[in-house]
TIMI-2910 file (N, C-alpha, C, CB; in pm, 1 decimal, decimal comma, always signed):
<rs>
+----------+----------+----------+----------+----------+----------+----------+----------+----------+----------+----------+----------+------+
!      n_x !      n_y !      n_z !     ca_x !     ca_y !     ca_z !      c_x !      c_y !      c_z !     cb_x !     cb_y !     cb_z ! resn !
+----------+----------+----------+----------+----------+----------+----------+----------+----------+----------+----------+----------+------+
! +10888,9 ! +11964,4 ! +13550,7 ! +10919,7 ! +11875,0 ! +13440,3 ! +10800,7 ! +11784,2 ! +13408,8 ! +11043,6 ! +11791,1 ! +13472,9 !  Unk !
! +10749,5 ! +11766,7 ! +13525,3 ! +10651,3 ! +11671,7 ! +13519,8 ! +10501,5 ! +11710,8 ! +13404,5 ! +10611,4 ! +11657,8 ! +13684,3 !  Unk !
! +10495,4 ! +11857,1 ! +13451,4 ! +10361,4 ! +11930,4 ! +13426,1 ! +10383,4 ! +11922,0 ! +13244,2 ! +10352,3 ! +12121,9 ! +13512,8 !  Unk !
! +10537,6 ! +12008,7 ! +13191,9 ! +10583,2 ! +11985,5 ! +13100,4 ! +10516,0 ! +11914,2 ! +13018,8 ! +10672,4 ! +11953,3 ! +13120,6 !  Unk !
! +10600,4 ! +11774,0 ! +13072,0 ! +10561,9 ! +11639,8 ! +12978,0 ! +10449,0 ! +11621,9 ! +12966,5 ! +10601,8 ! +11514,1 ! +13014,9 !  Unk !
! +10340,8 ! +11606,7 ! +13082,7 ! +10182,8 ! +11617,5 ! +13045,1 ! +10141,7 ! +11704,4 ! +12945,4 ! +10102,6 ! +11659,5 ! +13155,0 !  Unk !
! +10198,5 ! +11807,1 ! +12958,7 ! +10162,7 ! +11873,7 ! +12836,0 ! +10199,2 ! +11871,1 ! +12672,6 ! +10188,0 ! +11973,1 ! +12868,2 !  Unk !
! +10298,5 ! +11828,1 ! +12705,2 ! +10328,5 ! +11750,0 ! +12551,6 ! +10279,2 ! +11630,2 ! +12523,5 ! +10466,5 ! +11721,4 ! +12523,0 !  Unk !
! +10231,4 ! +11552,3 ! +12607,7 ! +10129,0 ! +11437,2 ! +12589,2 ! +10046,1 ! +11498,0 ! +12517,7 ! +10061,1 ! +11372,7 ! +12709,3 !  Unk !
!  +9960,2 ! +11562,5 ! +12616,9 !  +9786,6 ! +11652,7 ! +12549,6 !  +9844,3 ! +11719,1 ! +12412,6 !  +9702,7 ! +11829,3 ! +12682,9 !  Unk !
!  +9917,0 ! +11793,2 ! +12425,0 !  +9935,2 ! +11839,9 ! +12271,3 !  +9951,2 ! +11763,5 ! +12154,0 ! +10037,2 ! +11909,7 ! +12259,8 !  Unk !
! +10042,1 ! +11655,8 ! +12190,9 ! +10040,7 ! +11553,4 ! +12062,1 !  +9895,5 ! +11486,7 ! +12049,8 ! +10161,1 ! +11422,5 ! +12081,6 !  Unk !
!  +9822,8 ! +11442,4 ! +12178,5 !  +9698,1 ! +11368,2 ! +12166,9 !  +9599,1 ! +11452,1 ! +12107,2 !  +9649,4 ! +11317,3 ! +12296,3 !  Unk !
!  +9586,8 ! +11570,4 ! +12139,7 !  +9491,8 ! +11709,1 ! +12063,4 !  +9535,8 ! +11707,9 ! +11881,8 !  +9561,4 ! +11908,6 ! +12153,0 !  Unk !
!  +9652,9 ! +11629,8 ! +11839,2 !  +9726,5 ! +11663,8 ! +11729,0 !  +9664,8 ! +11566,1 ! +11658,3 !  +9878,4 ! +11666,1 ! +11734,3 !  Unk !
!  +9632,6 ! +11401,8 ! +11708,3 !  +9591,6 ! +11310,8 ! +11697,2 !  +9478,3 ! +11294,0 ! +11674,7 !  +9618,7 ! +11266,2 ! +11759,3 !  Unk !
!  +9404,4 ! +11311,8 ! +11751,5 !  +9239,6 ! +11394,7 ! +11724,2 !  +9186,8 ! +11476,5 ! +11639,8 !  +9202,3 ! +11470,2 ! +11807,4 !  Unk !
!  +9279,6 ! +11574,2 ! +11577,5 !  +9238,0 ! +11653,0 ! +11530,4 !  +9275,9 ! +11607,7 ! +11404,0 !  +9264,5 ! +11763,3 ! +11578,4 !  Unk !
!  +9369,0 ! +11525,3 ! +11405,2 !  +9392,3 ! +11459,3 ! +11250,0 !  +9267,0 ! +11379,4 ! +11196,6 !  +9525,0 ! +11344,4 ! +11249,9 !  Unk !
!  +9229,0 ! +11276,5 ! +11300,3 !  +9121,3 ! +11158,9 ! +11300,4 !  +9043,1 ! +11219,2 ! +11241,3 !  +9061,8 ! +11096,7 ! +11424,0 !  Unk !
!  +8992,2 ! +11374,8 ! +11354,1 !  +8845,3 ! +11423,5 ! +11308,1 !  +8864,5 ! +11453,5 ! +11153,2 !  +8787,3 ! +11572,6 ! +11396,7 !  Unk !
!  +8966,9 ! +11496,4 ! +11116,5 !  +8987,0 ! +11581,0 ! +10944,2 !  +8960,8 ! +11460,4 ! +10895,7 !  +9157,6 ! +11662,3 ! +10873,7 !  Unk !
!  +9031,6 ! +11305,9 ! +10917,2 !  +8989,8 ! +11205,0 ! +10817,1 !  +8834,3 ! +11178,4 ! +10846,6 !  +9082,9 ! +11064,3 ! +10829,3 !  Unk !
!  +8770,5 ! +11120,7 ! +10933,6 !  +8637,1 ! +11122,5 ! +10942,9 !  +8554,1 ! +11205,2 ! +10850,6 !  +8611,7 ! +11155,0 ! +11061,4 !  Unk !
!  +8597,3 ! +11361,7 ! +10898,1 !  +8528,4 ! +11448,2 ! +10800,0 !  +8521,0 ! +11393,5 ! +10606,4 !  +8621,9 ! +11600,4 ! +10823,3 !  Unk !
!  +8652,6 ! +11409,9 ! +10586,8 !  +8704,2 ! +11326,7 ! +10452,3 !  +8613,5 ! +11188,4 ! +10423,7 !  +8877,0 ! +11274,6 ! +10477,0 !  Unk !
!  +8584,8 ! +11129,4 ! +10484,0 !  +8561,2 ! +10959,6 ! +10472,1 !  +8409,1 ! +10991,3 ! +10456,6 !  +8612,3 ! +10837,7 ! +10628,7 !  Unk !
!  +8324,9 ! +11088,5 ! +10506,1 !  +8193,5 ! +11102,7 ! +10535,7 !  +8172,3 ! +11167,8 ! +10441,4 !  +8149,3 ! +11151,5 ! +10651,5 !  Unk !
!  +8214,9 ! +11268,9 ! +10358,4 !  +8206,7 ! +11342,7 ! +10241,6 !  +8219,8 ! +11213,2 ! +10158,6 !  +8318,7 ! +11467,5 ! +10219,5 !  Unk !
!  +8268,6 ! +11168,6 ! +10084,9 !  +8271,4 ! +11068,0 ! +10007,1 !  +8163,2 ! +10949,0 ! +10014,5 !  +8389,9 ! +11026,3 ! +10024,3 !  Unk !
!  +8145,0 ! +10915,3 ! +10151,8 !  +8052,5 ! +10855,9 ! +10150,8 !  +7902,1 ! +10904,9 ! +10092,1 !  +8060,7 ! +10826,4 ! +10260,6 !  Unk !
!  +7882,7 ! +10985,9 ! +10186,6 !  +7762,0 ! +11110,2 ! +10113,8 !  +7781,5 ! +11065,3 !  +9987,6 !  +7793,3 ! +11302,2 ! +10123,2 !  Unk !
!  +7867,5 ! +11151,1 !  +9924,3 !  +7905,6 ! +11172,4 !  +9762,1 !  +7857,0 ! +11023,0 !  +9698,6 !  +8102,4 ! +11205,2 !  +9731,6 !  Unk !
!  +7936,2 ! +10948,4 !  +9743,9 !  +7881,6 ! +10776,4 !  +9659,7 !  +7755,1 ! +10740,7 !  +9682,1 !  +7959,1 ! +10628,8 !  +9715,2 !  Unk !
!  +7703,9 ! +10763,0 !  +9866,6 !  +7565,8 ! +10699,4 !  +9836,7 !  +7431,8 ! +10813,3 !  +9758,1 !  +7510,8 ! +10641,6 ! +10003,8 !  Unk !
!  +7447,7 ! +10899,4 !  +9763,4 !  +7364,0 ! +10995,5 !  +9720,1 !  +7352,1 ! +10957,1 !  +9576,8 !  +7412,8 ! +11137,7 !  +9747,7 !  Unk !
!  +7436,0 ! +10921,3 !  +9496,2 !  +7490,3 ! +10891,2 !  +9361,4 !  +7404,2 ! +10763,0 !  +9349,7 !  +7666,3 ! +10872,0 !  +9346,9 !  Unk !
!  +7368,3 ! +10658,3 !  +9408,9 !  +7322,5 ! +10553,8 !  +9402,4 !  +7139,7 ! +10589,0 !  +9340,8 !  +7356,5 ! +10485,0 !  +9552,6 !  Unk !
!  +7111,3 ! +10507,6 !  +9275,9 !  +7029,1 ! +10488,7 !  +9209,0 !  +6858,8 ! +10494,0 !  +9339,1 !  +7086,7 ! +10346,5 !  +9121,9 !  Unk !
!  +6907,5 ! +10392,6 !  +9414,2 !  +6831,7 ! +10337,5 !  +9490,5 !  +6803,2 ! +10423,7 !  +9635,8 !  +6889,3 ! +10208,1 !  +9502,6 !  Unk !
!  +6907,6 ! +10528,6 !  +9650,5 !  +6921,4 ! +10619,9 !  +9749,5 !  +6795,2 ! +10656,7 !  +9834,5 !  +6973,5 ! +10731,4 !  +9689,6 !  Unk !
!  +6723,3 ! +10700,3 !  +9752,6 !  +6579,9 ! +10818,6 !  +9786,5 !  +6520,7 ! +10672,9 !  +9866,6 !  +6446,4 ! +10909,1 !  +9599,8 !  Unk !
!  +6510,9 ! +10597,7 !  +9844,3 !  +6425,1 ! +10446,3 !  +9867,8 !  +6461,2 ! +10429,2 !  +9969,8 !  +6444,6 ! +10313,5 !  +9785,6 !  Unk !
!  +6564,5 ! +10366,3 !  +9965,5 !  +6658,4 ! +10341,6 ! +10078,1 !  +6642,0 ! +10440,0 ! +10245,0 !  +6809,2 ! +10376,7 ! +10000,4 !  Unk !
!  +6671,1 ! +10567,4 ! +10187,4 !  +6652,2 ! +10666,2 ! +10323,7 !  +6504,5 ! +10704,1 ! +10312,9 !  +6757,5 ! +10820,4 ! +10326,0 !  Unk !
!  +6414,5 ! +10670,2 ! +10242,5 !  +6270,2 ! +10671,9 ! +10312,5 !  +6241,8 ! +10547,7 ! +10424,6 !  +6151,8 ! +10657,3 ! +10187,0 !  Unk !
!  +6323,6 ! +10492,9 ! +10453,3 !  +6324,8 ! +10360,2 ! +10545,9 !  +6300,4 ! +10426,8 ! +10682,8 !  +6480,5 ! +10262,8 ! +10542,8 !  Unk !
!  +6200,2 ! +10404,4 ! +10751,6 !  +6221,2 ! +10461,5 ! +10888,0 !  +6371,8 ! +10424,0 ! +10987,7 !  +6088,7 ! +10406,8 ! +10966,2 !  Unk !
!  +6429,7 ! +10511,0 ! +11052,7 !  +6569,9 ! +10470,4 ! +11105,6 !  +6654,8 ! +10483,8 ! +11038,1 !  +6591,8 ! +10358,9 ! +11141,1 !  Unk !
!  +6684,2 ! +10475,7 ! +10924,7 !  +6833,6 ! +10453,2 ! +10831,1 !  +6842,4 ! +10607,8 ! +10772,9 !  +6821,8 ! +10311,1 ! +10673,6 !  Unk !
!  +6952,7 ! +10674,2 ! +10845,4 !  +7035,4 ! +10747,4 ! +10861,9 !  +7157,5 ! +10725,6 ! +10747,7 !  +7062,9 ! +10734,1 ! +10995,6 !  Unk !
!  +7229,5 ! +10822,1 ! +10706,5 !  +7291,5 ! +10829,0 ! +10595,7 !  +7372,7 ! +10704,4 ! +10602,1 !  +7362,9 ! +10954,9 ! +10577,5 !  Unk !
!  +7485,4 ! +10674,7 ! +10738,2 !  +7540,4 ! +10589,2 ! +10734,3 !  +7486,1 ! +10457,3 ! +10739,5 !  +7606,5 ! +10612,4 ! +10798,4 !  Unk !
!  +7432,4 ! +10443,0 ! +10766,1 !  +7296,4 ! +10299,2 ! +10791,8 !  +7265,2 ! +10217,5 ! +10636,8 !  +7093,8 ! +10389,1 ! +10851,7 !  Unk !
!  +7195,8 ! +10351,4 ! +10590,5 !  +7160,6 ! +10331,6 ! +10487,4 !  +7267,5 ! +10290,8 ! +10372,9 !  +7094,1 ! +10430,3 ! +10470,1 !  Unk !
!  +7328,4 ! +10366,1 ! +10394,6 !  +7454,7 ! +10299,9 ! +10258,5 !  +7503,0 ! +10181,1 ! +10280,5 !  +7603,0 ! +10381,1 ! +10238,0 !  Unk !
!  +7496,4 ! +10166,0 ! +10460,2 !  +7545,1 ! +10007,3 ! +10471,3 !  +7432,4 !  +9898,1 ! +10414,8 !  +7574,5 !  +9967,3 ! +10643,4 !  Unk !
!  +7340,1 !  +9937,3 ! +10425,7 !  +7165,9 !  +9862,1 ! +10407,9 !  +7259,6 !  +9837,7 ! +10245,7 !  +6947,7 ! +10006,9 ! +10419,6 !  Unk !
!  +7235,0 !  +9923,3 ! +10140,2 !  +7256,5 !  +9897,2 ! +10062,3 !  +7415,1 !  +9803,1 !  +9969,1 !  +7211,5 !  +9993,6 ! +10056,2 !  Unk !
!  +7509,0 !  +9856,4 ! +10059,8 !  +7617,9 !  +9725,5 ! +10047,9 !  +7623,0 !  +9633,3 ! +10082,3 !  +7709,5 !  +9723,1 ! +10077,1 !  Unk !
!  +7547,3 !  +9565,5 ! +10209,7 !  +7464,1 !  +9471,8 ! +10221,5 !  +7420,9 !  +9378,7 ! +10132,2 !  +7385,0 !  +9515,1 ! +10255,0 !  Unk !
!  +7284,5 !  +9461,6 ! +10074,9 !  +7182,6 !  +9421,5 !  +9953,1 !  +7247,0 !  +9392,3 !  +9854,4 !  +7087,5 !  +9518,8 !  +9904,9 !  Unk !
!  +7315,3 !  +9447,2 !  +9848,7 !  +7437,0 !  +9478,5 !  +9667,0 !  +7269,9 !  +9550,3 !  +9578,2 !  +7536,5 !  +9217,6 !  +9530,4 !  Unk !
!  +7346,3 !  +9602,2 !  +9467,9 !  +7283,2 !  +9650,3 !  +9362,7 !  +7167,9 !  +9532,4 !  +9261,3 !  +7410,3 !  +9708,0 !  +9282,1 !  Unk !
!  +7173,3 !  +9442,0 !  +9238,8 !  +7119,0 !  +9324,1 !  +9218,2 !  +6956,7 !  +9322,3 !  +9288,2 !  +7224,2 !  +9216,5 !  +9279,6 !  Unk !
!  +6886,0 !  +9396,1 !  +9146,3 !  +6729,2 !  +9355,5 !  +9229,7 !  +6698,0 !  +9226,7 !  +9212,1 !  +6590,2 !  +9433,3 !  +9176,2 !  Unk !
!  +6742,1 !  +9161,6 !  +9156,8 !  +6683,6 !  +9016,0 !  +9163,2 !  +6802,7 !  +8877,0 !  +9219,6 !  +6628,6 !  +8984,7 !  +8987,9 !  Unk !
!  +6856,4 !  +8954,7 !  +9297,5 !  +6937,3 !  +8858,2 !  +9396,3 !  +6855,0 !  +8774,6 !  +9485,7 !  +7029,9 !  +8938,1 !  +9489,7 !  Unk !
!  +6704,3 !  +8825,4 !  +9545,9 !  +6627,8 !  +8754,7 !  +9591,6 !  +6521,2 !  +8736,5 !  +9526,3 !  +6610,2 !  +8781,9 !  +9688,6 !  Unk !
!  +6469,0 !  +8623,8 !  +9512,5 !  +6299,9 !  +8574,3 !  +9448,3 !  +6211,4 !  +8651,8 !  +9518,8 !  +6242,9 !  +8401,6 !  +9475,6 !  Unk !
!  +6204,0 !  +8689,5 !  +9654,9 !  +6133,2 !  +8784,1 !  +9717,4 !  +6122,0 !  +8837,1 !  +9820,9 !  +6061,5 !  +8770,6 !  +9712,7 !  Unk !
!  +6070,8 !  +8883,8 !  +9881,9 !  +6082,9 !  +8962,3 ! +10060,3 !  +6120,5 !  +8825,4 ! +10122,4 !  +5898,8 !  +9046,3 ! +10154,9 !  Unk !
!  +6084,4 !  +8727,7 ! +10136,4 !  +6090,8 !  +8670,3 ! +10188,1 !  +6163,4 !  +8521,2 ! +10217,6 !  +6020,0 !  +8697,6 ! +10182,7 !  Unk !
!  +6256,6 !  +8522,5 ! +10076,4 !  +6370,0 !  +8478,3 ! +10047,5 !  +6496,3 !  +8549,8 ! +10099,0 !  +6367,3 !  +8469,9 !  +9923,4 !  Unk !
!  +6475,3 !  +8695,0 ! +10077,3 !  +6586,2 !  +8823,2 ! +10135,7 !  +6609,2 !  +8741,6 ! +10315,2 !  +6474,9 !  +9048,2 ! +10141,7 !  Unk !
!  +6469,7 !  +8766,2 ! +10409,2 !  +6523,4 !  +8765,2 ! +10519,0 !  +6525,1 !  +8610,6 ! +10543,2 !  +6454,3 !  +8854,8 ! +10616,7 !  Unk !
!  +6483,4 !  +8512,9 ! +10491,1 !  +6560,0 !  +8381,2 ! +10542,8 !  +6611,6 !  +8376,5 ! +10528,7 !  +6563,5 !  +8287,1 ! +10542,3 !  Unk !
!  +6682,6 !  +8383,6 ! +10406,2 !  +6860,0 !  +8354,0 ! +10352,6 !  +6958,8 !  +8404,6 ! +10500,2 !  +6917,0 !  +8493,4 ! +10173,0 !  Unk !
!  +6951,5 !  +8584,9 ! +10475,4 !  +7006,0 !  +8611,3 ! +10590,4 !  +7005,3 !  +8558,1 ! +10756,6 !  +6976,0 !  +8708,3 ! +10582,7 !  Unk !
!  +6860,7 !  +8574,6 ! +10763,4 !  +6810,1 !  +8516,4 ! +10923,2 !  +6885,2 !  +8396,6 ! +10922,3 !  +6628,9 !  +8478,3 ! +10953,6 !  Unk !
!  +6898,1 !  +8271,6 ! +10842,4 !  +6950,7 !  +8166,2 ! +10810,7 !  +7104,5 !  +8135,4 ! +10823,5 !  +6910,9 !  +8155,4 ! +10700,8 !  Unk !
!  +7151,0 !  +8269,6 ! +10791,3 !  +7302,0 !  +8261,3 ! +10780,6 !  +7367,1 !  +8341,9 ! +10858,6 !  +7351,3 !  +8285,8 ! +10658,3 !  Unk !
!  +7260,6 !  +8403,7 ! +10916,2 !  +7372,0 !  +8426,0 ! +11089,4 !  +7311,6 !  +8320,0 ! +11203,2 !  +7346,2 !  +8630,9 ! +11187,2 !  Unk !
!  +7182,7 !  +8257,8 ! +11173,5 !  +7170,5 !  +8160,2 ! +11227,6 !  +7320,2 !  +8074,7 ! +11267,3 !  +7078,3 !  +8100,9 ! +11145,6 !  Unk !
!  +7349,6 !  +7992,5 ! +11124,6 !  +7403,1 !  +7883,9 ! +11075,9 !  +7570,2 !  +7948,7 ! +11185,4 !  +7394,2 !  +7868,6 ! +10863,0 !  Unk !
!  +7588,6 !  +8112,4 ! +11124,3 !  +7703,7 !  +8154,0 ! +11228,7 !  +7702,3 !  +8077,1 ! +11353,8 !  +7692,9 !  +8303,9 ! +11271,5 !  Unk !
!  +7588,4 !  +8150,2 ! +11432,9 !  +7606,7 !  +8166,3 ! +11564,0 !  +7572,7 !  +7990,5 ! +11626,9 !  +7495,3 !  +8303,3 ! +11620,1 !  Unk !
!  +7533,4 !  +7891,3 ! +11536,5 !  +7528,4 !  +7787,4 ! +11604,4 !  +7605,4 !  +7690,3 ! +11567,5 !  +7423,1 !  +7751,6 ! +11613,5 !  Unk !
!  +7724,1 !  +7750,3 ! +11472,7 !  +7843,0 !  +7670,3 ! +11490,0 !  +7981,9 !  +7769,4 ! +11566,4 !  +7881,1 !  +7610,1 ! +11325,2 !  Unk !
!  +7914,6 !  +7901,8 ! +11558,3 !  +7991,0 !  +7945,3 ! +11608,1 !  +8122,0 !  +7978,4 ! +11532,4 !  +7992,4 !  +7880,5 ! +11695,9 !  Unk !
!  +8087,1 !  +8044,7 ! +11412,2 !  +8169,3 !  +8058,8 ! +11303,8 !  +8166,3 !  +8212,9 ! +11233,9 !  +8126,1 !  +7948,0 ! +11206,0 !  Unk !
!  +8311,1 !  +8275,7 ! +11215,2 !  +8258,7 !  +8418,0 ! +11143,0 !  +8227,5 !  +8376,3 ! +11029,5 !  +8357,5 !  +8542,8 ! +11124,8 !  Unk !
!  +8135,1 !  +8482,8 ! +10959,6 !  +8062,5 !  +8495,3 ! +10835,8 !  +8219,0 !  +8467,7 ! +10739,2 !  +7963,5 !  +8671,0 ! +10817,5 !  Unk !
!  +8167,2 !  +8400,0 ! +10651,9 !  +8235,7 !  +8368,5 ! +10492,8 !  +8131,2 !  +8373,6 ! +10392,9 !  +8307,9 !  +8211,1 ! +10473,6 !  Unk !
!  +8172,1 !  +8454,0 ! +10318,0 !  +8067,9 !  +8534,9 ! +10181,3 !  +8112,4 !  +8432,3 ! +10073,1 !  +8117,4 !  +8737,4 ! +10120,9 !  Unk !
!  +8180,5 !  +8332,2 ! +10094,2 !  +8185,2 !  +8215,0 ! +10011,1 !  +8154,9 !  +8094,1 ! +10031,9 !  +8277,0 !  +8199,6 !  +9976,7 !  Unk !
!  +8126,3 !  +8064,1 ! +10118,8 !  +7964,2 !  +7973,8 ! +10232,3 !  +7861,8 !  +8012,3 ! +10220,8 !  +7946,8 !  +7980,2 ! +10393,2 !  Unk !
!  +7875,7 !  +8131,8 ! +10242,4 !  +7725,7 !  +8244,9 ! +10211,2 !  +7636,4 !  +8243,5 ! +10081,3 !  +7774,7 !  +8407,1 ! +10203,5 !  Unk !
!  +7724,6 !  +8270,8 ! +10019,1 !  +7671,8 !  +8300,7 !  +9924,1 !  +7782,2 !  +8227,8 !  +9769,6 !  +7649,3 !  +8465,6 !  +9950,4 !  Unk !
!  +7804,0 !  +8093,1 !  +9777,3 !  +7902,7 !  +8019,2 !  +9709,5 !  +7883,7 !  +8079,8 !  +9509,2 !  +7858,9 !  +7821,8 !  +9752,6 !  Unk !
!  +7719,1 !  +8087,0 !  +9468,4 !  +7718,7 !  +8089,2 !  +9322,4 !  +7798,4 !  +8273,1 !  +9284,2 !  +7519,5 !  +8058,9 !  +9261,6 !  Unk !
!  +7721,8 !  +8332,4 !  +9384,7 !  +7717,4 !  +8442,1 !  +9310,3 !  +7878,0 !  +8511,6 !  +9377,9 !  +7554,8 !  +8534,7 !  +9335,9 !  Unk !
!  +7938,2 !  +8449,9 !  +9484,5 !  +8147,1 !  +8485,8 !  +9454,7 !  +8152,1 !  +8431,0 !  +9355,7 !  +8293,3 !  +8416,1 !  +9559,0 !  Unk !
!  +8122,3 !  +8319,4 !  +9314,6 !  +8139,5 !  +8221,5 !  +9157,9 !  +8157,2 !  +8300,4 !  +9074,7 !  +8020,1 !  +8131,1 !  +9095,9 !  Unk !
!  +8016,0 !  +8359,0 !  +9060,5 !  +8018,3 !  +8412,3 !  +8909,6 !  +8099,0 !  +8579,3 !  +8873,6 !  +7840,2 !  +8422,9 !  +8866,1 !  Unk !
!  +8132,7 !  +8635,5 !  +9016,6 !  +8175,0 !  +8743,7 !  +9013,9 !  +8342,3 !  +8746,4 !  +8993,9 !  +8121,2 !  +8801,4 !  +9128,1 !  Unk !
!  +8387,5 !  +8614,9 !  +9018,8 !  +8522,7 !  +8602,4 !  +9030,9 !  +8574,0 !  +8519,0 !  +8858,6 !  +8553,2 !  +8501,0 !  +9192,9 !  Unk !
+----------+----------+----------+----------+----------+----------+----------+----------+----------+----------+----------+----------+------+
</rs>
């Protein structure tokens, strides 16, 4: 009885898995599909390291907005700045602290 039931464990858990993997598969096709579609794509994955998934995050990140920063070097203070500001109050990120004008103007 015992062996049984283990085995209907593994079978449902193999059932479970094999569902996950089909959505994964699903979720990664689409992704592909959207970031490939992006304008900025080719740029983006000439980045040394940034791998399909990386990269699309790089770019939701960034948002589409080339002139969200004045320059390279506005980009990484802002950020450097605002996980700073996180980690030394010890606070999760709010994209309306963060970044107060531009939720403003989007909302």
């Amino acid at each position: 009885m015992v062996a049984a039931a283990y085995g209907q464990v593994v079978a449902a858990a193999v059932a479970v898995i094999a569902s996950l993997s089909q959505q994964l598969a699903g979720l990664e096709a689409a992704l592909t599909s959207a970031f490939v579609a992006h304008r900025d794509a080719g740029i983006v994955r000439s980045q040394p390291g940034l791998g399909l998934v990386l990269a699309a995050r790089v770019v939701a990140e960034f948002g589409d907005d080339p002139n969200r920063y004045a320059s390279a070097r506005a980009l990484a203070n802002r950020l450097v700045g605002i996980l700073h500001g996180c980690l030394g109050h010890h606070q999760l990120y709010d994209e309306q602290l963060a970044w107060p004008t531009t939720t403003a103007a989007a909302a």
